[in-house]
C-alpha positions in Angstrom: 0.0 0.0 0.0 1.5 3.2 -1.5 -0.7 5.3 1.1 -2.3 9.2 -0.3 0.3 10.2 -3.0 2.9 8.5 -1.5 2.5 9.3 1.9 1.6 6.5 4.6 -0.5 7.5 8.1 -3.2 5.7 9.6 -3.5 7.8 12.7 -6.5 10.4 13.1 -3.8 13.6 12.5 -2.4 12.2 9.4 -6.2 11.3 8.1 -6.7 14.6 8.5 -3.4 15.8 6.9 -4.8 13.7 3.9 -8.4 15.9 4.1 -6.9 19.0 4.3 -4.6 18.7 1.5 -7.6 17.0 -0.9 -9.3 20.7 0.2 -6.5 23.0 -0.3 -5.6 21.2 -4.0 -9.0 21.3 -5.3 -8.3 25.5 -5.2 -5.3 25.4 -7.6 -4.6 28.8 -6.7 -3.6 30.2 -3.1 -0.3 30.1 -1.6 0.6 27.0 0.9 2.9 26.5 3.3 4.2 23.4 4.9 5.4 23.1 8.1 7.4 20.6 9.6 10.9 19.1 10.8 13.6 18.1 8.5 12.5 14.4 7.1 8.6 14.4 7.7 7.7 14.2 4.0 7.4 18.3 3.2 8.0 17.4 -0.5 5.5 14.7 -0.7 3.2 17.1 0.7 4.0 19.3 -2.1 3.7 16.3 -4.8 0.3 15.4 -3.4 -0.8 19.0 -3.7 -0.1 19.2 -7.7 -1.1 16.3 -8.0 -5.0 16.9 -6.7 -4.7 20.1 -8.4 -6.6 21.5 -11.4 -2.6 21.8 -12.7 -1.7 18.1 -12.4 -0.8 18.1 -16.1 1.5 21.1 -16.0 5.3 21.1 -14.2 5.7 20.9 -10.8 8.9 22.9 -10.4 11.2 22.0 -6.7 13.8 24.6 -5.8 15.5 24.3 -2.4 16.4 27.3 -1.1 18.9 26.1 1.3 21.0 24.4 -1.3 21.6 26.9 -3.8 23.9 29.7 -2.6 22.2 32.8 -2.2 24.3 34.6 -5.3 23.0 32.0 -7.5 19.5 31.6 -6.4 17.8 34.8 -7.8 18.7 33.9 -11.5 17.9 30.5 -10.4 14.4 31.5 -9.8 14.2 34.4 -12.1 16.2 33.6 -14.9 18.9 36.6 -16.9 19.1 38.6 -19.8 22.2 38.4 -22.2 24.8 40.7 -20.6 23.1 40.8 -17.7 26.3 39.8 -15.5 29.9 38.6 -16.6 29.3 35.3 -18.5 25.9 35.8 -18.8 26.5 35.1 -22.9 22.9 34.5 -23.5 19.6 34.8 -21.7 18.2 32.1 -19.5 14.8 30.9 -18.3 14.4 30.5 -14.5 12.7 28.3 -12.9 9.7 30.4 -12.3 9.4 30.6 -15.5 9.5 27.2 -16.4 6.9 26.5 -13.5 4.3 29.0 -15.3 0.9 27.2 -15.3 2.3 24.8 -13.2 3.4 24.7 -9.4 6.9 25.9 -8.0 7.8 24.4 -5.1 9.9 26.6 -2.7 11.8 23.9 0.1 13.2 25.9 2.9 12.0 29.2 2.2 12.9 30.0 5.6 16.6 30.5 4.2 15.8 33.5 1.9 17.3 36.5 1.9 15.5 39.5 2.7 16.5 41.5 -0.8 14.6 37.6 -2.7 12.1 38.0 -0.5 10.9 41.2 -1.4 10.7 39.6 -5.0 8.9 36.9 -4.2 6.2 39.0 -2.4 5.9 40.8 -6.2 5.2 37.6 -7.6 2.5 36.6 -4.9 0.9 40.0 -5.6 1.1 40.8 -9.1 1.4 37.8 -10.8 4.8 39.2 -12.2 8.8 38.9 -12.1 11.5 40.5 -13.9 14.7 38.4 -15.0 17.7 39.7 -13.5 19.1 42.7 -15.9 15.7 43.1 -17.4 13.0 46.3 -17.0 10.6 44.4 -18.4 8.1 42.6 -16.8 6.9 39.1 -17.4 3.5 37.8 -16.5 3.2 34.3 -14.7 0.8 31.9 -13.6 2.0 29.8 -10.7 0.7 28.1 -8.2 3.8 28.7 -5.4 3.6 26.3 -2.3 6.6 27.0 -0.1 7.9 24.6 3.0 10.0 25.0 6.1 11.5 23.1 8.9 12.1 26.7 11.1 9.2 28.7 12.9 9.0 31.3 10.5 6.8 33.5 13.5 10.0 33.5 15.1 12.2 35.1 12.2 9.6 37.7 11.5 10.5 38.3 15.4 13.7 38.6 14.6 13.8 40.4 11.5 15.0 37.9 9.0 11.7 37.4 7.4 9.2 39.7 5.9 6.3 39.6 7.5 4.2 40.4 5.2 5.6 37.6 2.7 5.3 35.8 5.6 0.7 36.1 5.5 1.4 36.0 1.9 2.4 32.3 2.5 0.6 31.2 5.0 -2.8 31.8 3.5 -3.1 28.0 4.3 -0.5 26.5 6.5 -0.3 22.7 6.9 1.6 21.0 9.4 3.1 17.5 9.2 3.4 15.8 12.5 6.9 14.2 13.3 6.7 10.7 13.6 7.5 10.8 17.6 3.9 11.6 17.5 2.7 9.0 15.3 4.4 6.0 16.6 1.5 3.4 15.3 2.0 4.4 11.6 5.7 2.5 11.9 4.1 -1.0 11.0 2.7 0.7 7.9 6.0 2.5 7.1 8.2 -0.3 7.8 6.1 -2.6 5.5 6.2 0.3 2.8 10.2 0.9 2.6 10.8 -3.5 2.9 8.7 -3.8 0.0 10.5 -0.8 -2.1 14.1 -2.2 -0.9 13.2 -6.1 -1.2 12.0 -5.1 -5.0 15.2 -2.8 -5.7 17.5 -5.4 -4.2 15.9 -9.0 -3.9 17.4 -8.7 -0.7 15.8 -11.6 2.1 14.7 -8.8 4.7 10.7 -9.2 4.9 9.5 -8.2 8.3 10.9 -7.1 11.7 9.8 -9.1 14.7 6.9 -7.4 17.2 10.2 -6.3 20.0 12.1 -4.6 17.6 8.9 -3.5 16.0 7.9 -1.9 19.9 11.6 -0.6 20.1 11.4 1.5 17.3 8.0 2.7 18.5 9.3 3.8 21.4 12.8 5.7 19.6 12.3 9.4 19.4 13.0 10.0 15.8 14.9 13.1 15.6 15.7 12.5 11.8 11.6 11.3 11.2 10.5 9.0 8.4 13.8 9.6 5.9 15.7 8.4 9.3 13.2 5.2 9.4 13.4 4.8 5.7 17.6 5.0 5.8 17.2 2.1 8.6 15.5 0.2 6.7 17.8 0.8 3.6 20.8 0.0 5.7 19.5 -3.3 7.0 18.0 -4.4 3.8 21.8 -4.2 2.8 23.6 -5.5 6.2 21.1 -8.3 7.1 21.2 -11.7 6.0 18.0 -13.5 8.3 14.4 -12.6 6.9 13.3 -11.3 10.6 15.0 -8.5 11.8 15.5 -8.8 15.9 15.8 -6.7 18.5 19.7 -7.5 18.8 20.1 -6.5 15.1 18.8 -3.0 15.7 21.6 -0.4 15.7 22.4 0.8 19.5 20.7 3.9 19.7 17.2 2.3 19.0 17.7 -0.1 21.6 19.0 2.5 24.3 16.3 4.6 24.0 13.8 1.9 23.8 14.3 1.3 27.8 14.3 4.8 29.0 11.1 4.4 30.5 11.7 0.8 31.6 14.5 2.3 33.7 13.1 6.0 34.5 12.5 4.8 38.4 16.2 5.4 38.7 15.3 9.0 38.6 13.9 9.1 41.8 17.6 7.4 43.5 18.1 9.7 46.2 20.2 12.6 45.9 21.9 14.0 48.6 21.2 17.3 50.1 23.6 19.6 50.4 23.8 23.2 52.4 25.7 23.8 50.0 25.7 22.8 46.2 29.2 20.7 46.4 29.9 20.5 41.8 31.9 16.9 42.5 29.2 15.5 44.6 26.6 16.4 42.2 28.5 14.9 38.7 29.3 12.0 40.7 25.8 11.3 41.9 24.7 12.2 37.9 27.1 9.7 36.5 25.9 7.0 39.3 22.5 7.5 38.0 23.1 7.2 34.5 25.2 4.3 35.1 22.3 2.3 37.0 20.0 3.7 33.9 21.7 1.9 31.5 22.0 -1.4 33.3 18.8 -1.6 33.9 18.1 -0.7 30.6 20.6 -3.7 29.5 18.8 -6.1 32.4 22.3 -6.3 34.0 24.2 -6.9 31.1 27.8 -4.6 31.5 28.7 -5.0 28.2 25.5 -3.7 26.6 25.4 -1.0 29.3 28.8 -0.2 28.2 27.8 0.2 24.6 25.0 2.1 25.5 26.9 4.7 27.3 29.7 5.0 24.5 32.2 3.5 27.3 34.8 1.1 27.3 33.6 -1.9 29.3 36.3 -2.0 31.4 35.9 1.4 32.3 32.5 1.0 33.1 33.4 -2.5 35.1 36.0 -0.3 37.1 33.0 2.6 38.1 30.6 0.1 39.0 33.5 -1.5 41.6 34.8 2.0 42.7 31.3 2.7 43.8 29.1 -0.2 44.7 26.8 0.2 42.1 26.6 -3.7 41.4 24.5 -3.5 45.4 22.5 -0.6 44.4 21.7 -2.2 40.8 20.3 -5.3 42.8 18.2 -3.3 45.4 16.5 -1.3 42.6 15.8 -5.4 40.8 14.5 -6.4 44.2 12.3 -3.4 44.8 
């Protein structure tokens, strides 16, 4: 199951992710932005949007912002006359251009400069642009749907984005939940990306089993569904079983997978202290962490080594040095 235009979500915010953007495409015409971290699908979003639109037949046009230096970008966009610039030998079509009746899709507008900006706004408003070294204008129809990972309320605070192009482009804003939030669409996703790498491949990875499955459920994501899909990618290539386990998952899955299994080490008592004594405090830090991550590893000292990037002997020599091994058993017992 290829999901809505590519995108997979059975949970109620991503149904209505999949409402709202069947809505907004239907229009054709007003600006869109996306919102949403780096790796939650912003140009799917984008895709799905031409796609449902009355302009599905015309181009839809990418540009990312924050890959094209910002010399380059406005004749990027724009496109420039003959003469226009030193080696400009003959004139060329920018991308807006080459979008007209179509969509352009600006990724990580949020990394415009102001003097682009103002440009931009022009084209929102008028339905015009001039190529650099040109007077004259040309007319354009575009659709422009524009997508960030920043808070863009916060860089009109600051200054570094026009507010007003800012309303411009938010006439309807969409958000795209990060997968922390969506942990039951993982099944769906993992299913997807096995399929698309077992078809590329022939590789023999076809499922995970229900603990890694619940590990990975319980991982916070930081790098979303291209991080899930790049796991998936990796093991399809690394793994030679048909089942992947929880002991084949990378460290950092499995680590954060028992934070909460181990969170009643929190509450191990720290001393109080008249006054705030700095090596009595990192000590008492480190012993917590220490006990964290053996519980974590059920007692094992060489997976609780691992998981706290230490050699094991180091972390055989700390648990000695301070009597953790009693303290690790109390905690078991309680």
């Amino acid at each position: 199951n290829d999901g809505f235009y590519g995108i997979v979500g059975a949970n109620k915010e991503m149904q209505k992710l999949f409402h709202l953007i069947e809505k907004i495409a239907e229009d054709g015409e007003s600006t869109v932005l996306i919102q949403g971290e780096s790796g939650v699908g912003k140009e799917l979003v984008a895709q799905a949007l031409h796609a449902h639109s009355p302009r599905q037949n015309q181009k839809l046009v990418p540009v990312n912002c924050a890959a094209i230096p910002d010399e380059l970008l406005e004749s990027e966009l724009f496109g420039y006359e003959k003469g226009a610039f030193t080696g400009a030998n003959q004139a060329k079509q920018g991308r807006l251009h080459y979008a007209n009746k179509g969509t352009l899709f600006l990724d990580e507008i949020g990394d415009m400069k102001p003097p682009l900006q103002a440009k931009l706004l022009r084209v929102l408003e008028e339905k015009e642009f001039e190529p650099v070294g040109s007077v004259k204008p040309h007319k354009v129809d575009v659709r422009v749907v524009a997508a960030t990972r920043c808070q863009l309320e916060e860089e009109v605070n600051a200054g570094k984005f026009r507010e007003d192009l800012y309303y411009r482009l938010s006439v309807v804003p969409i958000r795209i939940p990060p997968l922390r939030e969506r942990p039951d669409d993982i099944p769906l996703l993992l299913e997807k990306f096995i399929h698309l790498y077992h078809r590329s491949r022939k590789g023999s990875l076809k499922r995970f089993s229900p603990e890694a499955v619940e590990a990975l459920k319980k991982y916070s994501w930081p790098g979303n569904v291209r991080e899930l899909k790049n796991l998936v990618q990796r093991l399809s290539i690394l793994q030679e079983k048909e089942t992947v386990d929880l002991d084949d998952l990378p460290d950092q899955f499995l680590s954060e997978a028992n934070i909460e299994h181990s969170s009643q080490v929190t509450s191990i008592p720290v001393t109080q202290h008249t006054e705030i004594d700095f090596n009595t405090q990192v000590s008492e830090f480190e012993d917590r962490l220490i006990l964290q991550a053996l519980i974590a590893a059920n007692g094992n000292k060489k997976q609780a080594a691992q998981s706290l990037n230490l050699k094991r002997t180091t972390l055989l020599e700390k648990i000695k040095k301070k009597n953790l091994d009693k303290l690790y058993l109390q905690y078991i017992d309680n």
